[in-house]
Every structure is written in C-alpha cells, then in structure tokens.
N, C-alpha and C positions, 0 to 999 in steps of 0.2 A: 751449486757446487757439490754437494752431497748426492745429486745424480751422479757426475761424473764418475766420483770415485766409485758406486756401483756400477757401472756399463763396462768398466775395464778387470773388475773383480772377477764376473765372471767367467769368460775367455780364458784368463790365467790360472783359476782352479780349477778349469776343464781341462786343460794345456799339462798340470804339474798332476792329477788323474789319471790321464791320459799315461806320462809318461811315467810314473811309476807302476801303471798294470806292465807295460812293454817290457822295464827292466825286471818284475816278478817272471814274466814269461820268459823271460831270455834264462835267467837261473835258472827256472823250471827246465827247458828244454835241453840245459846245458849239464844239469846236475850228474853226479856219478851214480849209475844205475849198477853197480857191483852189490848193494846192500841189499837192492830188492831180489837180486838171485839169491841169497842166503836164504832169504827167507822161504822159499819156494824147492830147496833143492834136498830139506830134511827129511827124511825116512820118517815115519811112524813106526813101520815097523822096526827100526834101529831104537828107538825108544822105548819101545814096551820091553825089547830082550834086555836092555841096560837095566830098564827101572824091578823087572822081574827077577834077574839076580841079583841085583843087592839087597830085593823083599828076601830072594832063599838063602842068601847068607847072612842074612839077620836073623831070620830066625832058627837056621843050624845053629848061630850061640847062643840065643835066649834056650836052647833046647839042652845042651851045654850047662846052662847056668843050673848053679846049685846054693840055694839057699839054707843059711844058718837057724834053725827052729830055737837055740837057747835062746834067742832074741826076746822069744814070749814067756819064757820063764824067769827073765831077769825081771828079780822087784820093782827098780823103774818103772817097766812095761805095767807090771800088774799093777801098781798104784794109783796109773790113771785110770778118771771116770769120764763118765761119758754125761757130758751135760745137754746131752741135744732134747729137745722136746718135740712130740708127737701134737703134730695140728688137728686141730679140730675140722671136722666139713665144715663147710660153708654152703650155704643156698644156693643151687644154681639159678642163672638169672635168665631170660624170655628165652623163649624158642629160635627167635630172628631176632638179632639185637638191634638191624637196622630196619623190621617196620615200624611203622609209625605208632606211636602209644593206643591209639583208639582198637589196633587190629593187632593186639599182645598176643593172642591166643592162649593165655593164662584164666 
C-alpha cells in the first residue's frame, strides 16, 4: 500500500512545479516595465552639476563663518586637562604573518 501512495506522489509534485514556474513566467512577462526605464534614463552628468553646487554653496558659508576666539579664554575652557596618554611602541611582529613558523625570516 505504501507503494501506491508514492507512484502517484510523484506526477502530482511534477504537475504543481510545473505549474507554478508557468504562473512565475506569466508575471514575469506580464510585469510593468516603466520602472526599469527609470533606471536607465538618468544623466550623470545631471548629477555631478547638482552634487557640485551644493559642494560650492556649502562652502561659500563655511567661508562666511566666523568664529568667537573668547571661547578659549573662558575659565571653563582653561580648566580642562588633557588626560590622554602617550603609547608606548610595541614590537613589530614577522615579516609574512602568514608564512609558516619554520620560514619566519626573523
């Protein structure tokens, strides 16, 4: 009995395969193709003139800008320290890190 029910398994998951590649294919060939001309129909060079003026009118204002110097005479200011520490070298390590230990060249 357990033959049976494989011999007809088959055919019908060939069958329900079958029929949803057909319905993939039909959407495919059916799909709205307006999205892929967007893509294809952009200037470069309409971009670089965009992206280039708004680089020169950023920096006409940074050019513009004026900055306040009492900022580093205010006590505040001066009363921080600077807690950063200075590293020491360290060994550099082989010449090839990935040949193999016996050919270091050390």
């Amino acid at each position: 009995m357990n033959e049976k029910v494989n011999t007809w398994k088959n055919p019908v998951i060939a069958i329900l395969v079958l029929a949803m590649v057909v319905v993939a294919g039909y959407f495919y060939a059916t799909r709205n193709r307006e999205s892929d001309t967007l893509l294809t129909d952009v200037s470069v060079a309409d971009q670089v003139v965009t992206v280039d003026g708004d680089l020169l009118k950023t920096l006409g204002k940074l050019k513009k800008l004026q900055l306040d110097d009492s900022v580093f005479s205010d006590p505040v200011w001066q009363s921080l320290r600077d807690f950063g520490r200075t590293l020491s070298s360290e060994p550099k390590g082989r010449v090839n890190p990935f040949a193999p230990l016996s050919a270091s060249g050390q």
